[in-house]
N, C-alpha and C positions, 0 to 999 in steps of 0.2 A: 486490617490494612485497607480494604475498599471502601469502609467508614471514613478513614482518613483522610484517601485519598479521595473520594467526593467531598473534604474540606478542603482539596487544595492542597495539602501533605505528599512531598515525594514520599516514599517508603522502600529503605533498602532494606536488605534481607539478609541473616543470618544464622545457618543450621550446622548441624555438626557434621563432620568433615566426612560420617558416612551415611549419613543421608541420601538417599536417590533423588528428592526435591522433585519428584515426577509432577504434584499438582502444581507445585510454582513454574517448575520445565514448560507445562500443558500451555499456563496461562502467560508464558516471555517474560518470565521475570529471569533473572541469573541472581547468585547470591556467595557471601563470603562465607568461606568454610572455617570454621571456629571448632572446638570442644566442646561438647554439651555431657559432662559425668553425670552419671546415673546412680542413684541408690536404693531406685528400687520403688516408689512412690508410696502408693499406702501403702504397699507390701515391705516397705526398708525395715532395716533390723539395727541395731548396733554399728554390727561389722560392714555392714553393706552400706550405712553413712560415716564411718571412718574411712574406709576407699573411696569412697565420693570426695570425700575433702581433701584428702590427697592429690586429687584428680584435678581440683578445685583450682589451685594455685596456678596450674599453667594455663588451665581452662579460661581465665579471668583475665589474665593477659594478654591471650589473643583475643577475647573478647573489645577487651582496650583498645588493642591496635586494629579494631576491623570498625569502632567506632571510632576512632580519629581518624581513619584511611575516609571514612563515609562522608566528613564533615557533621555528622546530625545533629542535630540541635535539642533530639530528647532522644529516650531509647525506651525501647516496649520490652520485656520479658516475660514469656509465655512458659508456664507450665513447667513443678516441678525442675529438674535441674535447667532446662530455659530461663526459666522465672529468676533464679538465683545467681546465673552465669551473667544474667541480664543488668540483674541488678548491681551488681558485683564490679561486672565490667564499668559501669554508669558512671558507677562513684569514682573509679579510679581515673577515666577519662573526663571528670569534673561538669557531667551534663546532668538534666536531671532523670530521672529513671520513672517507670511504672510496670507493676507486677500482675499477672491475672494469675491468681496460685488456687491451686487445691488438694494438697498434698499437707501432710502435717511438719515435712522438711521448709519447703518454703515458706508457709506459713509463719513458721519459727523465724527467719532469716529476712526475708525482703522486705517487713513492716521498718525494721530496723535502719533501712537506707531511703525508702521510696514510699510514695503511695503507690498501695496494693488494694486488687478488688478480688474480692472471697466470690469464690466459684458455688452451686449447691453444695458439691462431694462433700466439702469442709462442713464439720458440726457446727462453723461458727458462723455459716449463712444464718441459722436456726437463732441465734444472740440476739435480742432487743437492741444492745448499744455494743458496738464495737471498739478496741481499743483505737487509741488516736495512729492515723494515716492508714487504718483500713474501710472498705464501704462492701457493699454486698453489689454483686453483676450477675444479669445471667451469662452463659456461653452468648460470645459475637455469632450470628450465622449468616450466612448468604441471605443476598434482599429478597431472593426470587426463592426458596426454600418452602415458603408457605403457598408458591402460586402453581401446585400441584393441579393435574386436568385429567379428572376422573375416566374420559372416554379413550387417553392414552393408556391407562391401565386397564380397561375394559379389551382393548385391544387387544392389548400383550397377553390378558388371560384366559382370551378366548384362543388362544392356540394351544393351550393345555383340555386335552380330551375330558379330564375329570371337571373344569370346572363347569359353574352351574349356576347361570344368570339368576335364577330365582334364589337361590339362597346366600346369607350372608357372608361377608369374609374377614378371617381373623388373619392379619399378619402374626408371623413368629419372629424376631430378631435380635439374635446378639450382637449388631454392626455385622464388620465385615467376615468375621469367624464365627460358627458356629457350634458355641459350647454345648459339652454333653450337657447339663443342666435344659440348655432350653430345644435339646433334640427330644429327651424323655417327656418334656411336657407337651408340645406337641403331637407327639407316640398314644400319651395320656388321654387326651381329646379325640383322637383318631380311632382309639381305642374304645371309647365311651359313646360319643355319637358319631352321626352322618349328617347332622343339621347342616354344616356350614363347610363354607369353601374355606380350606387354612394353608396357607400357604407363605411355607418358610424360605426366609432369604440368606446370603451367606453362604463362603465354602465353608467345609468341614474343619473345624481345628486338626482334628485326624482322619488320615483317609477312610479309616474302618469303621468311620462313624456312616459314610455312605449304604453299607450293608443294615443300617437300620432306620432310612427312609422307604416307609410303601410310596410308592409311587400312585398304586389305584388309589388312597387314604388322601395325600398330602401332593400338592404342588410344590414341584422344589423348583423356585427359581433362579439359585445360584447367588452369584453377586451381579448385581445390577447397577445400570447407569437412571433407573427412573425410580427411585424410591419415593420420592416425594409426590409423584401421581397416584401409587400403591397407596401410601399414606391418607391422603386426598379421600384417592375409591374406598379403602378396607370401611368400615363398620368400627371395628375395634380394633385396638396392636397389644400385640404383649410382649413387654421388651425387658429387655435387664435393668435392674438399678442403678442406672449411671447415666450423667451428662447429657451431652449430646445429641443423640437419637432420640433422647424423651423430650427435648422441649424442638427437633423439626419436627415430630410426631404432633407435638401440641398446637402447633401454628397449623396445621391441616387440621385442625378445630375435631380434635376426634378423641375419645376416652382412651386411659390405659391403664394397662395392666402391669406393674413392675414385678417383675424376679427377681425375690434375693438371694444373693448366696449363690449365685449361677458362675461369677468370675471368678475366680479365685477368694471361694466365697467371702466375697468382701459383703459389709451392709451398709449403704448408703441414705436409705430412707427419705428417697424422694418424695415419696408418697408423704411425708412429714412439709417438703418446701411447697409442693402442686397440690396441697390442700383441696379436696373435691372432685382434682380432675384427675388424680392416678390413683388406682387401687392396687395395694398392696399383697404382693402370696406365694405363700410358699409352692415351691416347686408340685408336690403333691396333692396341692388345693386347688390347682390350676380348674380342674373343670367349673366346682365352685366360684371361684372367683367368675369366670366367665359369665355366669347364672346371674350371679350379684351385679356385675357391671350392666349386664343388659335389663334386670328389675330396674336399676337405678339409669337409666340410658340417659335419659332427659336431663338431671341434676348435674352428672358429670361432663355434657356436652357443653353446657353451660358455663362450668367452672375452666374447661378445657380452651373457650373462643376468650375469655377474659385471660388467662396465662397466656395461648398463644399470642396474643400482640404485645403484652408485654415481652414477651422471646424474640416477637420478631425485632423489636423497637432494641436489643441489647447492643448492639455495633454500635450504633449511632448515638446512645447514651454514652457509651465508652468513650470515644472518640470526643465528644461534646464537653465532656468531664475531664477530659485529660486534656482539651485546648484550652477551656477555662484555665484552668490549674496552672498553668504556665503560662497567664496571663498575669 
């Protein structure tokens, strides 16, 4: 939307009708309440996409009427049943559509009405040639994402008694929750040395997962509003295999370490798309990898400052691509 609209694009908005819409609230946007059915994304089954398209029918019709109420003259659909509801609505209201999908539901569905642009998650970023009215994107993020400021997070970590200017820092992060997958690896390292300052972000997925942070071992900083300075400061991040978090992590020009198997053990194999700049590991090899990432420091920083501008540069290509197109 802010790629857009630095082209001059109004941009209304449309979420599902129980949405909290806090970040759009935050920022004064308001927006129409639609239906957005769920079937469950990579984890859908059968059954849980036969209730999705159930869902589907009326879903698609307020999606219609919330784009003929808007006037708009094209429509975005983001994400799994967004993407679909999007595209769905599109056709019906005779505008044209675009999809940003990564899900194997969407996937299926939105090439068939729209042009769609393949997220990493999908295997079929990985495809040399695409079928016709798909392209490869990375995730849009914020412009200012990568203009992380090291001495803000120096800051903020020097109010934790454990840490320790002279030594290194590994972030730990699953986004906003923190899966048992990436508490034990953490535990792991904590457990093995004392080299480095490590310090995991994120609340607990479960509260009793609390009872197995040391506090003298591990900085626990909760959820935070500065990640992207931590990102910036840290040395290295070790994050889960997915989206998002890996490529603002890469725009702060810093190596990583992905975790598979950590969400619901999905495997994504990012480490296959950020060729160089993310190293790959199981839960259990965690300290190894770590070893390996810092033997290899130089090669993967490297590979990390070339991915991040392309990550940073992904809104504004999207955006660029999709004026054309409807030219």
């Amino acid at each position: 939307m802010k790629a857009l609209e630095r082209k001059g694009v109004v941009c209304d908005i449309a979420l599902d009708e129980s949405a909290p819409g806090i970040l759009f609230e935050k920022n004064g946007y308001s927006w129409y309440k639609i239906s957005v059915p769920s079937a469950g994304g990579h984890s859908a089954t059968k059954l849980s996409a036969i209730k999705g398209a159930f869902k589907l029918i009326t879903a698609t019709f307020k999606a219609r009427s919330a784009i003929k109420k808007s006037g708009a003259d094209f429509v975005v659909g983001v994400l799994g049943g967004g993407a679909i509801v999007g595209s769905l609505g599109a056709k019906f209201a005779r505008k044209p559509g675009f999809s940003l999908i990564s899900t194997p539901l969407d996937s299926m569905v939105c090439p068939k009405f729209n042009q769609s642009y393949v997220l990493p998650e999908l295997d079929k970023f990985r495809w040399e040639n695409l079928p016709e009215n798909m392209d490869k994107a990375f995730y849009p993020l914020d412009e200012n994402v990568g203009d992380g400021d090291e001495s803000i997070a120096l800051s903020k970590l020097k109010e934790y008694p454990n840490f320790d200017e002279n030594k290194k820092t590994i972030v730990f992060s699953s986004g906003s929750s923190i899966f048992k997958g990436m508490l034990d690896a953490i535990n792991l390292v904590s457990n093995h040395t004392d080299e480095y300052n490590l310090v995991l972000v994120g609340l607990p997925l479960h509260e009793e997962y609390m009872e197995e942070i040391d506090d003298e071992k591990i900085i626990y900083a909760g959820f935070i509003d500065w990640i992207n300075h931590l990102f910036k400061f840290a040395d290295l991040t070790v994050l889960t295999d997915d989206g998002v978090s890996l490529e603002e992590a890469l725009t702060c020009e810093k190596p990583i370490i992905a975790l598979t198997k950590v969400k619901w053990g999905r495997y994504q194999n990012m480490a296959g798309v950020f060729k160089g700049a993310i190293l790959e590991s199981e839960v259990s090899d965690v300290c190894q990898s770590i070893d390996e990432a810092f033997e290899n420091y130089d090669s993967l920083r490297e590979n990390a400052l070339v991915y991040g501008r392309q990550c940073a540069q992904a809104a504004d290509y999207l955006a660029e691509d999709m004026l054309k197109r409807l030219e």
